[in-house]
N, C-alpha and C positions, 0 to 999 in steps of 0.2 A: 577396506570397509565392505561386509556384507549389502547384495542388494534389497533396496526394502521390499515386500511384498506387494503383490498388484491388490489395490482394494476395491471391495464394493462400491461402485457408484454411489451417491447420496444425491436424489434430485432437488432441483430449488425450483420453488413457488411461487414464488413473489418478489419483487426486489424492487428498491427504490431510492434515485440519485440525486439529491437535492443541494443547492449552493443555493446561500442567504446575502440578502443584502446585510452588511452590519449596522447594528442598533436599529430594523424594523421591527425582530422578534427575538423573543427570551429565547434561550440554548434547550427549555424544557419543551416552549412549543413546537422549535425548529424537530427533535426528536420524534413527539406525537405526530408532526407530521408525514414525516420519513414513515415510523413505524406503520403509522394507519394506512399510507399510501402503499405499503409492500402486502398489508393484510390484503386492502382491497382487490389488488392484482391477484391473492392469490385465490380471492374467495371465500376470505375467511373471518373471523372473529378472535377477538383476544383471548376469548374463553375458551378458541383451539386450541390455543398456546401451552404444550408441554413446560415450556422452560426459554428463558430471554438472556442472551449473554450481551455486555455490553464493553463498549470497547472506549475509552477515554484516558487522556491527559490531562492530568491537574496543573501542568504549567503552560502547556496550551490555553486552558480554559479560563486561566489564573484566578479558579477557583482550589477549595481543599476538597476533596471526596466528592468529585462532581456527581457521580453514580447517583448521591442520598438523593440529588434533584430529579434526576434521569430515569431512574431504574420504575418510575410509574409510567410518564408516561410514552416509555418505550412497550409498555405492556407485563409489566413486571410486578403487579398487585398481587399478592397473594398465589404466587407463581416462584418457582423456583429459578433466581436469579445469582448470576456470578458477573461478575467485572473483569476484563485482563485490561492490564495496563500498558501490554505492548500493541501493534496495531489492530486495525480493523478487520485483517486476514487472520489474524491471530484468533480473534474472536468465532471466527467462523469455522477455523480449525478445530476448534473446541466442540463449536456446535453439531460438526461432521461426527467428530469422536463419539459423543453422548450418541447420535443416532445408532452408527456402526454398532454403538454398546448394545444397543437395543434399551438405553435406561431411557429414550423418551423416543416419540416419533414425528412431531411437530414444533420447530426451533424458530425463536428466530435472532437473527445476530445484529446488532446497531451498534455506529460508532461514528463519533463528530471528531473535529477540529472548528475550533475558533478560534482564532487566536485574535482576532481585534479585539477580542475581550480580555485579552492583559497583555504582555509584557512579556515574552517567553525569553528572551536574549537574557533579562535581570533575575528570572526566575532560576536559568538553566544554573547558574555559578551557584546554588544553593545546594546543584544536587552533585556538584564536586567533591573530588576527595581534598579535606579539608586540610592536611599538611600539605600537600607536592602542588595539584591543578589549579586548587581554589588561590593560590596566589599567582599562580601564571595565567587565571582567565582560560584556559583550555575548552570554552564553551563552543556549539556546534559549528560555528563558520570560520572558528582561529583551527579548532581541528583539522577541518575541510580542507583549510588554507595549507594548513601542514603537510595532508595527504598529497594534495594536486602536486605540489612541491616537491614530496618525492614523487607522483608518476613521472613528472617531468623530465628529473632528474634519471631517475632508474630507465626509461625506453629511450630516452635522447629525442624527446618530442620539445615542441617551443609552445611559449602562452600565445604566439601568434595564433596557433594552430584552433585553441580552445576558444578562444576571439573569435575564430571563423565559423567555428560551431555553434557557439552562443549567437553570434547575427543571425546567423539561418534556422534556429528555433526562434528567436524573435519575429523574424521576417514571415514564419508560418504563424506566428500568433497577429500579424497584422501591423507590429511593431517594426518605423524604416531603421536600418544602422545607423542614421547618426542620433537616435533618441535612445540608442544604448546607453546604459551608464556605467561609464567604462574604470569610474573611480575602485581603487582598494579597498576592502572591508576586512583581510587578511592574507596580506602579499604571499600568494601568486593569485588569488581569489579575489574577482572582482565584482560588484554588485552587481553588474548585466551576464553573471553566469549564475546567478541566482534564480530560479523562479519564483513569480511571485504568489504570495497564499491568494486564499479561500476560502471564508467561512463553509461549510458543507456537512452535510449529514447523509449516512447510505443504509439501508437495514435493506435482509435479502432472510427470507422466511425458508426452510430447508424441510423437507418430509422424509419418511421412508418412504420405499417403494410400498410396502405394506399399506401405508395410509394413503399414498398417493393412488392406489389402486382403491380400498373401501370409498374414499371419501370422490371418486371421479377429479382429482384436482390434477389442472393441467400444467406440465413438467416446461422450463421456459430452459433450461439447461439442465447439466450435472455435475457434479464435482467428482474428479474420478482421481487427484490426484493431491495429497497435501505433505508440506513438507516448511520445514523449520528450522533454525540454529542461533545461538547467541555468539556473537564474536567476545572476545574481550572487555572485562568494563574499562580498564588504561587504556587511553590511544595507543599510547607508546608501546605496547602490550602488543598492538595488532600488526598486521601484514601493510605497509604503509601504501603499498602499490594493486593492492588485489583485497578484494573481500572472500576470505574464504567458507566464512556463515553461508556470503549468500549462495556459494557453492554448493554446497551442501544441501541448504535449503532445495536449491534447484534439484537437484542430483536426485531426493527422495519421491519430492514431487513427481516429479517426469516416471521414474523407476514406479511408483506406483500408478499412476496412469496408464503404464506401460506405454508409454511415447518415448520417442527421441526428438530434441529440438529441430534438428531433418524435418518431422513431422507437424510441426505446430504452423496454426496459418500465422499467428500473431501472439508478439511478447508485449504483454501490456507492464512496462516499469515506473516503480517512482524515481523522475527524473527531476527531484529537488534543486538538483544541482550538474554544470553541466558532468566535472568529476561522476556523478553519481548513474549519469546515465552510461559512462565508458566503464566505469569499474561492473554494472551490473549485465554490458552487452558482453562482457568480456568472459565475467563468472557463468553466462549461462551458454557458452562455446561456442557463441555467433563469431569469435574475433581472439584471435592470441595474445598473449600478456602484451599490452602497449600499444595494439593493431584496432582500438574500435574506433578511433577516429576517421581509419581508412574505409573500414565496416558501413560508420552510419554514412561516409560518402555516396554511397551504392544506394542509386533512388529506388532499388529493391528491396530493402530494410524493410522488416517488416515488425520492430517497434513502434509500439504506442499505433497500432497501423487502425487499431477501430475508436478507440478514444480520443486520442490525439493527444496531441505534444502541451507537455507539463506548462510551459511556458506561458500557453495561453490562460494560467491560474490553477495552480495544482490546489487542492484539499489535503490538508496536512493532517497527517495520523490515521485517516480513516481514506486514503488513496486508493489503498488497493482492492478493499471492500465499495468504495465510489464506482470503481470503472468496472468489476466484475456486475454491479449493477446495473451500471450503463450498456453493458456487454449484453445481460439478458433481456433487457428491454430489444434487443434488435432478431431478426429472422435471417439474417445472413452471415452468424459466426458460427466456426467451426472450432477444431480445438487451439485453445487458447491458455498459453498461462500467465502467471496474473502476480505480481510480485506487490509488497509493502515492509517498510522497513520503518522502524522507531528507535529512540535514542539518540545520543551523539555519534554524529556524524554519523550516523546510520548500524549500531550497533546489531540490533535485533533482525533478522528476518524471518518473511513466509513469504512460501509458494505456493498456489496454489492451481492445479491445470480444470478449464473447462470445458465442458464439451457441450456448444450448443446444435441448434438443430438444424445447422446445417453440416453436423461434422460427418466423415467419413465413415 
């Protein structure tokens, strides 16, 4: 596969990482606030706003067309507004794109999860293929169950081993081992290798360098590298041991940042699950097919190394856009890439590399 080309930086302006208590506020206020809290940081006004890309789940939300609620007041009135329905990093890939294009110079990207507002386990079996999955229940945790199942199998590793993993991301989130919950939810996958959610909302405001120069607005990072791919919609369809989307996604990213993972201070992943955080140290060449157990052993790891570990409450669907948020709220990151993935059992991915102002 050809390499992709180095691109233009795109700076970001404002950004802002918000987790909700559930049932204190509506999912529209939660939004307004994100959005207005990223304008503020950057300076700006909604009436700066070229264009609002927003990034939601309707079985997250277990609403239909959450966007009709959302797309005001994210700042989306009378403004040129699009929706992607895969992650939060997705959104913002987009919003990179249109800058690069030169079709706008002032973005900004917003994306929630909530999910204590429905039901996404009763939801997911609806978005089944309705001959084969939808009667086997193949929804995201029986997949999950599946996958682990073959890593297990395929490297000759034990579920002890993912037991000891999962205690010691507990154990960082505060959580002793014996208040793990060690029951089955889809044998080999147990409930205490799960993370648990977070209502959350992130919106990260992007400019040109052209704007960012007229308008004096100060740059809190940059995006210097984006990158993407879909796996398979069939499980059974995909690589049961490796993700090679996220491969790839990684692979463009980095190649246009011009990095190599050598190079990054920190890999910020969604660690939904523990599977989820071995298959993504694996795809981005921290660890050999089967070896990232041995990897995140090494108290050098330098996952999740500025946000911290999913465990302690990850934000679903809008993860990766949360902590590139959290990312630029600080003065001590350098380059960083920044992964979010959507779908079953993690179908979709985006990369995205940053470069904040402390980088090289």
């Amino acid at each position: 596969m050809s390499r992709a080309p180095q691109m233009t930086p795109v700076p970001v302006v404002g950004a802002a990482a918000l987790t909700a208590v559930p049932g204190r506020k509506r999912l529209e206020e939660l939004v307004f606030d994100a959005a207005r809290a990223a304008l503020d940081v950057a300076g700006l006004e909604r009436a700066d706003l070229d264009a609002v890309v927003l990034s939601g789940s309707d079985e997250l939300d277990g609403r239909s067309i959450s966007s009709m609620l959302t797309s005001m007041p994210a700042g989306g009135l009378l403004k040129d507004t699009v929706k992607i329905t895969d992650s939060g990093l997705h959104a913002l890939a987009v919003s990179v794109m249109r800058i690069l294009s030169q079709d706008t110079h002032v973005e900004i990207a917003v994306s929630w999860g909530v999910p204590s507002e429905g039901n996404p386990e009763a939801v997911e079996r609806t978005a089944l293929d309705p001959f084969f999955e939808r009667h086997a229940g193949v929804i995201d945790v029986v997949a999950t169950g599946m996958m682990l199942g073959a890593y297990l199998a395929d490297f000759d590793r034990n579920l002890q081993e993912v037991d000891e993993r999962a205690t010691r991301k507990w154990a960082a989130a505060g959580v002793e081992s014996c208040a793990v919950d060690r029951s089955f939810v889809a044998v080999p996958l147990r409930r205490g290798h799960i993370a648990p959610t977070v209502d959350a909302v992130a919106a990260v405001v992007l400019a040109s360098p052209s704007a960012v120069k007229q308008r004096g607005l100060n740059v809190l990072g940059q995006v210097t590298g984006v990158g993407w791919a879909v796996d398979a919609h069939s499980v059974g369809a995909r690589e049961h041991s490796s993700q090679p989307a996220l491969q790839i996604a990684a692979r463009h990213a980095l190649a246009r940042s011009g990095a190599e993972v050598t190079g990054l201070d920190a890999i910020e992943i969604e660690d939904r699950t523990v599977l989820h955080e071995l298959l993504a140290v694996e795809a981005f060449g921290m660890a050999g097919p089967g070896q990232a157990l041995d990897a995140l052993a090494d108290s050098s790891n330098i996952v999740n190394r500025y946000t911290g570990d999913g465990f302690g409450g990850l934000p679903m669907h809008c993860s990766g856009l949360w902590r590139l948020a959290r990312l630029c709220e600080r003065d001590d990151v350098g380059r960083v890439a920044v992964q979010n993935a959507s779908g079953i059992a993690a179908q979709s991915h985006a990369v995205v590399v940053l470069e904040g102002a402390n980088a090289a």
